[in-house]
KOLKE-344080 format. One record per residue (C-alpha): residue in one letter; x, y, z. Coordinates in steps of 0.2 Angstrom, whole numbers, plus 5000, padded with zeros to 4 digits. Layout:
N
+--------+------+------+------+
: residu :    u :    v :    w :
+--------+------+------+------+
:      A :    X :    Y :    Z :
...
+--------+------+------+------+
This chain:
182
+--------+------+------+------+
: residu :    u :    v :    w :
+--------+------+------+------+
:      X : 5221 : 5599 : 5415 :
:      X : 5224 : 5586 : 5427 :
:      X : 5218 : 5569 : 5423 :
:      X : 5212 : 5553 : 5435 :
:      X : 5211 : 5535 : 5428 :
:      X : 5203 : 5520 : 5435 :
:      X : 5204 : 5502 : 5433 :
:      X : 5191 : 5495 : 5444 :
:      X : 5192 : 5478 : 5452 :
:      X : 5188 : 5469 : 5468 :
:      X : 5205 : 5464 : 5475 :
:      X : 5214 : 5478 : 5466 :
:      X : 5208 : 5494 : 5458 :
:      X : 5222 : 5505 : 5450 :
:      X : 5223 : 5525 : 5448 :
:      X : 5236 : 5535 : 5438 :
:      X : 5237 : 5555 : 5437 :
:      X : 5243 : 5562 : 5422 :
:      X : 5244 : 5581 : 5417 :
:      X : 5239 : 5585 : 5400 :
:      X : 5246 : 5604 : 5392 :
:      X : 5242 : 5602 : 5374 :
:      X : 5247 : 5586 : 5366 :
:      X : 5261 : 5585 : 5383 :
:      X : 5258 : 5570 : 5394 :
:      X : 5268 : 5573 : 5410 :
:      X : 5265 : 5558 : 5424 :
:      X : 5257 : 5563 : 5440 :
:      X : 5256 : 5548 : 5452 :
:      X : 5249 : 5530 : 5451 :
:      X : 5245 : 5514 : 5461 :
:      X : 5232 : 5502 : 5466 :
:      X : 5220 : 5501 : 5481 :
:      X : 5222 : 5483 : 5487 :
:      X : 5207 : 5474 : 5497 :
:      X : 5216 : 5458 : 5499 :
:      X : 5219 : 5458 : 5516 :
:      X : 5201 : 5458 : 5520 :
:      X : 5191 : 5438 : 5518 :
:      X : 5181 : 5436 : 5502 :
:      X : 5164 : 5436 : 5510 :
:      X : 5168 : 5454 : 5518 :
:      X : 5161 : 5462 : 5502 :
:      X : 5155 : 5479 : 5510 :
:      X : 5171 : 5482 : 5520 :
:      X : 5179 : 5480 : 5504 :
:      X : 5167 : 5491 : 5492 :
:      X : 5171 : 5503 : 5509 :
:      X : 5190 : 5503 : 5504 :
:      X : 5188 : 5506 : 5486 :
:      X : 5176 : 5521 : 5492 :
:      X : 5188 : 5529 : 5502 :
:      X : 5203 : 5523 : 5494 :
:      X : 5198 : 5535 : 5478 :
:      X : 5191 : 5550 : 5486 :
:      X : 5208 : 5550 : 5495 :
:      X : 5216 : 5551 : 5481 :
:      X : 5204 : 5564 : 5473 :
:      X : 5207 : 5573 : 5488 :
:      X : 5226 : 5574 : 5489 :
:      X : 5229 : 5577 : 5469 :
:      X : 5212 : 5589 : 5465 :
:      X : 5210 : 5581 : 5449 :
:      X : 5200 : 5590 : 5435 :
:      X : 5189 : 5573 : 5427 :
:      X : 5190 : 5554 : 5429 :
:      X : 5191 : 5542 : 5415 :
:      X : 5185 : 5525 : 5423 :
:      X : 5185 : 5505 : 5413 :
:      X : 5170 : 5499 : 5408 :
:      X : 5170 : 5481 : 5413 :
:      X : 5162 : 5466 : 5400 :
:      X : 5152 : 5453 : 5402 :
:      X : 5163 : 5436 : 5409 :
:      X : 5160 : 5417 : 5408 :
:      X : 5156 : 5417 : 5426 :
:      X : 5141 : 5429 : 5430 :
:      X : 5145 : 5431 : 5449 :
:      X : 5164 : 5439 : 5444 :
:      X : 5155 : 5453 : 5433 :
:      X : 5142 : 5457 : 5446 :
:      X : 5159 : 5459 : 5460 :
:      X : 5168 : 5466 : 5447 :
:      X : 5153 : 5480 : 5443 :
:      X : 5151 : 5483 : 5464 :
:      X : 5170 : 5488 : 5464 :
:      X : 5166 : 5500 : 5448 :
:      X : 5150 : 5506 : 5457 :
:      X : 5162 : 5509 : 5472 :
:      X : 5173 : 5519 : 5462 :
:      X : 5160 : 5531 : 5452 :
:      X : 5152 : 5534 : 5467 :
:      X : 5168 : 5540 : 5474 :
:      X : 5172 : 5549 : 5457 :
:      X : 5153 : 5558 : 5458 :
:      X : 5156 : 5562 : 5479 :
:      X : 5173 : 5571 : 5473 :
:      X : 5160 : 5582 : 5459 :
:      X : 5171 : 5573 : 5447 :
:      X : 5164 : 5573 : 5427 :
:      X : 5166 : 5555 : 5422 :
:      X : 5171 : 5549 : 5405 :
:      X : 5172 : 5531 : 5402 :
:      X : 5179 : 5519 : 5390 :
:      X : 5182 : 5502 : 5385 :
:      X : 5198 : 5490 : 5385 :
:      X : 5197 : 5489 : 5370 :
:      X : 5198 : 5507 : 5367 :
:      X : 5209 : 5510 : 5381 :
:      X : 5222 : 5498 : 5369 :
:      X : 5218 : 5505 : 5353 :
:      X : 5220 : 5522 : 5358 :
:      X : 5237 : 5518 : 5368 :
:      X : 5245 : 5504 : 5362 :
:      X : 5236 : 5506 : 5344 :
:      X : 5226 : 5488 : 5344 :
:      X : 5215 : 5482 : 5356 :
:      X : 5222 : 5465 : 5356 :
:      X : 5234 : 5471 : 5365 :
:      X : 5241 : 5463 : 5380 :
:      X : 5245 : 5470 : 5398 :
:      X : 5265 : 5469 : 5395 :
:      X : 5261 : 5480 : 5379 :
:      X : 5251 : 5491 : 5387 :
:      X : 5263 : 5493 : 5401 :
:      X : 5277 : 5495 : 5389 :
:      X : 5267 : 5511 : 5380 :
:      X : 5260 : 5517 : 5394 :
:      X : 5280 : 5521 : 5399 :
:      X : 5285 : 5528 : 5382 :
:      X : 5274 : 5539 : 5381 :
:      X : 5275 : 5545 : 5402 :
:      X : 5293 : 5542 : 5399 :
:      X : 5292 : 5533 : 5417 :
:      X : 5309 : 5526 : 5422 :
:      X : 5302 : 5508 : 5423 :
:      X : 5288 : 5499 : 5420 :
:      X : 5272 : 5503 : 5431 :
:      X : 5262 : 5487 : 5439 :
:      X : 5249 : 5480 : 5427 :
:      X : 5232 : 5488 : 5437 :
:      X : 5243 : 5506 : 5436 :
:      X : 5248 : 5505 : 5420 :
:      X : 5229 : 5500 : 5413 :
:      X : 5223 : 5514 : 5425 :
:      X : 5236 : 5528 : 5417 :
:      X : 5229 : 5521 : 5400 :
:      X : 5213 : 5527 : 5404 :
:      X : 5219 : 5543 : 5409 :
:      X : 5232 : 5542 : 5392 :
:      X : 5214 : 5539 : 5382 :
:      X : 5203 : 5551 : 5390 :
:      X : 5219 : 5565 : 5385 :
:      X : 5221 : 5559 : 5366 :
:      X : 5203 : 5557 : 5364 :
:      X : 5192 : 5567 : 5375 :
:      X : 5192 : 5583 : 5365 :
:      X : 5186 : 5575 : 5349 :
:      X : 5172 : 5567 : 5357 :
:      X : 5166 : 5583 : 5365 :
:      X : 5166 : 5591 : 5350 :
:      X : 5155 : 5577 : 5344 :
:      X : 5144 : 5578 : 5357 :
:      X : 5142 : 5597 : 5353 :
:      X : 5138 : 5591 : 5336 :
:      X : 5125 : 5576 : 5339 :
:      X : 5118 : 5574 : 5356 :
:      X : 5127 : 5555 : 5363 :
:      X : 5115 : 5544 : 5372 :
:      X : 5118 : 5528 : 5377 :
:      X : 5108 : 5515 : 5369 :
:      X : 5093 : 5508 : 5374 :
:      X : 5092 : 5493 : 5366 :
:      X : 5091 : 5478 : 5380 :
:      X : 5085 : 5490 : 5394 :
:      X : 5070 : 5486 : 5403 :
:      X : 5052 : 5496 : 5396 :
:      X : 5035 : 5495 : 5406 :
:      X : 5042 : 5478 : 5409 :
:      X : 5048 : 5471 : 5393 :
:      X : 5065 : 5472 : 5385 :
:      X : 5065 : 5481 : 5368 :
+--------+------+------+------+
């Protein structure tokens, strides 16, 4: 099976490719699609890039499903809502590639990688490498993108057995109800 991850961001948004045969990991490609050549206020040009810049690389490595960040909530309320167009971008690309999408947290993008999610990005880079058995270290946006991928291979098939088992819905707590919040 051959796996896609996504880190999404604005500026950069990272991919890595890993084949999974078992409990075997074997590095496929990774890298980042960069929008920082393109001014700040050009924000549909740059949700254009992301676009394309994922269904190419759907496209030219035919992967099987796509394990994509789920971002959190920061300080600043403007960066989250950028931040969650450029992950829009990306699922949109990930659903116009009939790509099943799994997604996860940082925090269990770390736990499941490095093995706490207090991990920082030179640890996850570190393991990310071990376990590819990559020459070098990838960048920090590849190596958080091959975490997804890493996390969606060690943990994927436990939680669809789980979904098998109990149906998984996400929560409706907070979500808007003939008007009101529950």
């Amino acid at each position: 099976m051959r796996l896609l991850g996504i880190d999404p961001g604005l500026q950069t948004t990272g991919f890595g490719i890993i084949d999974v045969d078992g409990s075997n990991l074997s590095y496929v490609a990774s890298g980042t699609i960069k929008t920082t050549h393109l001014d700040l206020g050009q924000l549909p040009a740059r949700i254009k890039i992301l676009f394309d810049g994922i269904c190419e690389v759907c496209t030219r490595y035919e992967p099987d499903a796509a394990s994509v960040e789920i971002i959190f909530v920061n300080v600043n309320p403007q960066s989250t809502l950028l931040l969650g167009q450029a992950r829009g971008a990306s699922l949109a690309a990930l659903g116009h590639s009939n790509l099943s999408v799994h997604e996860y947290t940082a925090l269990q993008m770390k736990k499941a990688v490095v093995g706490h999610g207090r991990a920082d990005k030179t640890q996850v880079q570190e393991m990310v490498k071990r376990l590819l058995k990559l020459p070098v270290l990838p960048g920090k946006d590849a190596a958080d993108a091959l975490g997804m991928a890493i996390t969606h291979a060690h943990v994927g098939h436990a939680m669809a057995r789980l979904a098998q088992a109990t149906p998984l819905t996400r929560k409706t707590s907070g979500m808007y109800r003939d008007g009101r919040i529950n």
